[in-house]
BASE-140707 format. One record per residue (C-alpha): y, x, z; residue in three letters; residue number from 1. Coordinates in nm, 3 decimals, padded with zeros to 5 digits. Example, Ala and Ser with C-alpha at 12.3 -4.5 7.8 and 13.67 -1.06 7.14 Angstrom:
// BASE-140707
{y -00.450; x 01.230; z 00.780; resn ALA; resi 1} .
{y -00.106; x 01.367; z 00.714; resn SER; resi 2} .
//
This chain:
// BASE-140707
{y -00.172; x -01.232; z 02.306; resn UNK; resi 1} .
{y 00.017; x -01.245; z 01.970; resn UNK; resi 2} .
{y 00.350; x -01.409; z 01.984; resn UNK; resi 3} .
{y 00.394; x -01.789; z 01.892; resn UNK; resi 4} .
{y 00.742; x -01.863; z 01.756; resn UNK; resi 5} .
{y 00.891; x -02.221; z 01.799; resn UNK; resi 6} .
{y 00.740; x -02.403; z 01.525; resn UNK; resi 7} .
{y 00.379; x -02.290; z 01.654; resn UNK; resi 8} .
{y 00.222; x -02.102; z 01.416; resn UNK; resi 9} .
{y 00.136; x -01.762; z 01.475; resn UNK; resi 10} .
{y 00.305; x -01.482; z 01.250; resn UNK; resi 11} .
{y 00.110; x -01.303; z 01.048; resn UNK; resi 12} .
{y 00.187; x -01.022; z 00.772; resn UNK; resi 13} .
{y 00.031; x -01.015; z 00.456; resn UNK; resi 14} .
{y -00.151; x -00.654; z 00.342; resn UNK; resi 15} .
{y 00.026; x -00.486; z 00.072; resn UNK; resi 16} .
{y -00.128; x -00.578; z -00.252; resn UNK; resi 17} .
{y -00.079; x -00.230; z -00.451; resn UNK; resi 18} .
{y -00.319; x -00.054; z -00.180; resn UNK; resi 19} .
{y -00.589; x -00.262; z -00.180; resn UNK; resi 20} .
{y -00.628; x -00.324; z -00.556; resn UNK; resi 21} .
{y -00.643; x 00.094; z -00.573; resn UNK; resi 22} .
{y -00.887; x 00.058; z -00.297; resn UNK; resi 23} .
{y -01.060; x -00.240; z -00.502; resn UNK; resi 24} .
{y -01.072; x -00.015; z -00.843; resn UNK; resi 25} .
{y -01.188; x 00.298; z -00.648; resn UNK; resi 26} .
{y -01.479; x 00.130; z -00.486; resn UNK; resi 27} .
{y -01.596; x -00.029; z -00.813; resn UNK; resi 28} .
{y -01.572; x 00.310; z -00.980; resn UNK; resi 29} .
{y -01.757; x 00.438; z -00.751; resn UNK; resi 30} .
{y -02.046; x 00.137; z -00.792; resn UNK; resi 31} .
{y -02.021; x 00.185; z -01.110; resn UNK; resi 32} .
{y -02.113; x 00.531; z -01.124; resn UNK; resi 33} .
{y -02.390; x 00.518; z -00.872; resn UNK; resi 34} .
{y -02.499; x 00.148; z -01.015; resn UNK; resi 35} .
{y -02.421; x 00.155; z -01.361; resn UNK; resi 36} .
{y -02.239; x -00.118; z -01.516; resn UNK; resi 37} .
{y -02.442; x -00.453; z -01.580; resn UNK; resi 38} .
{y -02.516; x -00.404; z -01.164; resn UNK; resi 39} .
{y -02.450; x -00.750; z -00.985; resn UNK; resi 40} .
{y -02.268; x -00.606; z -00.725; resn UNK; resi 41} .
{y -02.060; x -00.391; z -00.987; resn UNK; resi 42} .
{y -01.981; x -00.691; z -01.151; resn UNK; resi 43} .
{y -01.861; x -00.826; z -00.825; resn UNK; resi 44} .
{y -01.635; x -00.511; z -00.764; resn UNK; resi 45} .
{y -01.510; x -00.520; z -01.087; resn UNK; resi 46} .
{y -01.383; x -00.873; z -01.072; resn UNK; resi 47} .
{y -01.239; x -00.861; z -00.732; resn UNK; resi 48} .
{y -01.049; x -00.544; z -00.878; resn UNK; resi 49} .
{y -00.884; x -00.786; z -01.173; resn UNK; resi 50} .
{y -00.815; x -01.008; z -00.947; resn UNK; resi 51} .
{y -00.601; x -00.778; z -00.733; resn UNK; resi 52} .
{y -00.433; x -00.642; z -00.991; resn UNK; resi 53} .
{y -00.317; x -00.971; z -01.157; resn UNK; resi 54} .
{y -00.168; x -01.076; z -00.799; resn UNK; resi 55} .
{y -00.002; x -00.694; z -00.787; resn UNK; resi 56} .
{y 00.110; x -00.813; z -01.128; resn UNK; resi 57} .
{y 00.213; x -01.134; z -01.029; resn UNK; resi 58} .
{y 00.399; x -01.033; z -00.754; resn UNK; resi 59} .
{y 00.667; x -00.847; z -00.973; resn UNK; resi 60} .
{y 00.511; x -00.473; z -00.924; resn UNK; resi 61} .
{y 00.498; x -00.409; z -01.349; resn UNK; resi 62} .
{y 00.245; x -00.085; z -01.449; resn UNK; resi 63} .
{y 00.431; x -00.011; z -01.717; resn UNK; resi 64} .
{y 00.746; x 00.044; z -01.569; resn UNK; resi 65} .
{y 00.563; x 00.331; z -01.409; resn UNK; resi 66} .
{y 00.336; x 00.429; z -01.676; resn UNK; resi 67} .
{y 00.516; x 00.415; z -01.986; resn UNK; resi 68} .
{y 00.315; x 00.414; z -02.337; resn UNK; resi 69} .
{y 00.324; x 00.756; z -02.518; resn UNK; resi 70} .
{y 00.551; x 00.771; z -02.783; resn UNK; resi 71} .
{y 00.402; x 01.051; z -02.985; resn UNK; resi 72} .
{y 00.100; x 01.221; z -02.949; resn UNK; resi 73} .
{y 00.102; x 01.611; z -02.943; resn UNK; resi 74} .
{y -00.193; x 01.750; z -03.140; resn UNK; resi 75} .
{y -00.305; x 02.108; z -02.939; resn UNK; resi 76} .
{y -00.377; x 02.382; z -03.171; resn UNK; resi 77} .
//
């Protein structure tokens, strides 16, 4: 039985966002390859996969801090 505190409610804990929007993108890359991309249900992955990442986003964890922009691109010879 999970444990009640004193004001009743039972205490949950929220899923960390960042691994289920990766989980989100993976599974609507993979729908997307099997699919292709004007699929219903890929459409459906693809949203629920934007929508994870704008709460990621909007819970303070910024991309960019981890993936910086280049700043120059190398040319290979």
């Amino acid at each position: 039985m999970p444990a009640v505190p004193r004001t009743g409610r039972l205490t949950t804990t929220r899923p960390d966002p960042i691994p289920a929007a990766r989980r989100a993108a993976s599974l609507a890359r993979r729908a997307a390859a099997r699919h292709g991309p004007r699929h219903p249900a890929v459409r459906a992955a693809l949203h629920l996969a934007a929508a994870l990442a704008a709460r990621v986003w909007d819970t303070g964890h910024r991309v960019t801090a981890l993936h910086p922009a280049p700043t120059s691109r190398q040319e290979h010879s």
